[in-house]
N, C-alpha and C positions, 0 to 999 in steps of 0.2 A: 893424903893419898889421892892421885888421880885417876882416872877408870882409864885413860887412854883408849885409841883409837882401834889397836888390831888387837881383839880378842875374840876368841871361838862366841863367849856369853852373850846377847841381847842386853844395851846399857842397861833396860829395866831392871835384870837379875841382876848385874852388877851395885848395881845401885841398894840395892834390897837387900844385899849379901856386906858388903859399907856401912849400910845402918847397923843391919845385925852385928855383925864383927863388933862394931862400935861398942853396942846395947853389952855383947857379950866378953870385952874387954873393960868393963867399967868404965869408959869413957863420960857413957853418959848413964845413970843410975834411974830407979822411981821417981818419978816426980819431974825430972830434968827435964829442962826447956830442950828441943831439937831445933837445929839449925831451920832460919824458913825456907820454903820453897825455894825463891831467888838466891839466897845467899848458898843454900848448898850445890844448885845449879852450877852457879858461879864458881864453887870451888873443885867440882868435877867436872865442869866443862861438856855438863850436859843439856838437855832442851828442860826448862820448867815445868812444862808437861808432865814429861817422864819422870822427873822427881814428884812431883803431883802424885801421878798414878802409884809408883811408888811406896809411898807419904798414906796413902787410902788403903792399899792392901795390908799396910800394919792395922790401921785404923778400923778394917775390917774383920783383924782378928783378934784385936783385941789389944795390939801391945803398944800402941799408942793413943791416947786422948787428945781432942782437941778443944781448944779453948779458944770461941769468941772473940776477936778482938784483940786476943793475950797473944796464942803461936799451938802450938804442938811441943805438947810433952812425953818424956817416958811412962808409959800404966803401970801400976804396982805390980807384981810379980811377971814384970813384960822378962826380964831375964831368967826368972827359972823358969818361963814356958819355953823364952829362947833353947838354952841348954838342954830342956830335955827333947825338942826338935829334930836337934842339931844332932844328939844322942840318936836319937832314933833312926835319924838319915842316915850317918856313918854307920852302924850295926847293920843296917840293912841293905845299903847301898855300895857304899867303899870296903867295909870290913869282907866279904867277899872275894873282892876285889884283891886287894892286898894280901888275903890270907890263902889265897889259891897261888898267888904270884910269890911268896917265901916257900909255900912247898915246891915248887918248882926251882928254885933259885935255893933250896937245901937249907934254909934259915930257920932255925931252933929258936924257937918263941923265946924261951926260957935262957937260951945264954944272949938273944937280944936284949932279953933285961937286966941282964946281966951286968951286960954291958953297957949300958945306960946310967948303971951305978955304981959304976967304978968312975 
């Protein structure tokens, strides 16, 4: 996946939002090595930098380790902090959002799920 050129986001978020996704699709698990600086630059087609900063703000909060000499790995429960985050963002941020927009648009919670399992 590449971040490409024309998006509303700052690559930085993009970038942070790639990891996560990653962390949060099991891509990469506890422990797992992360792509380095360079290599992942290189395959978003972003400045090193910016994957840098990036790389620091996990680093900063916990859900990555670095290792000396070794690279940058995933922290132990770096996905169930992900998840409940992410959780928290959507409930407070999108769910709103969404759930003022089916009242208006006459969308029954209840036969959307309906519908979903069928």
């Amino acid at each position: 996946m590449t971040l490409g050129r024309q998006h509303e986001k700052p690559v930085y978020v993009r970038l942070r939002e790639t990891i996560a996704d990653a962390i949060l699709a099991g891509k990469y698990t506890d422990g797992d090595p992360l792509p380095s600086v360079r290599a992942l630059a290189a395959e978003q087609q972003a400045n090193p930098l910016t994957v840098a900063k990036a790389y620091q703000g996990f680093q900063d909060e916990g859900l990555i380790i670095v290792r000396r000499g070794v690279g940058m790995f995933v922290a132990p429960g770096a996905r169930a902090k992900l998840n409940a985050s992410e959780r928290n963002r959507f409930l407070k941020e999108e769910w709103p959002q969404i759930s003022a927009r089916m009242k208006r648009l006459g969308i029954d919670p209840a036969k959307l799920m309906e519908r979903d399992r069928a």
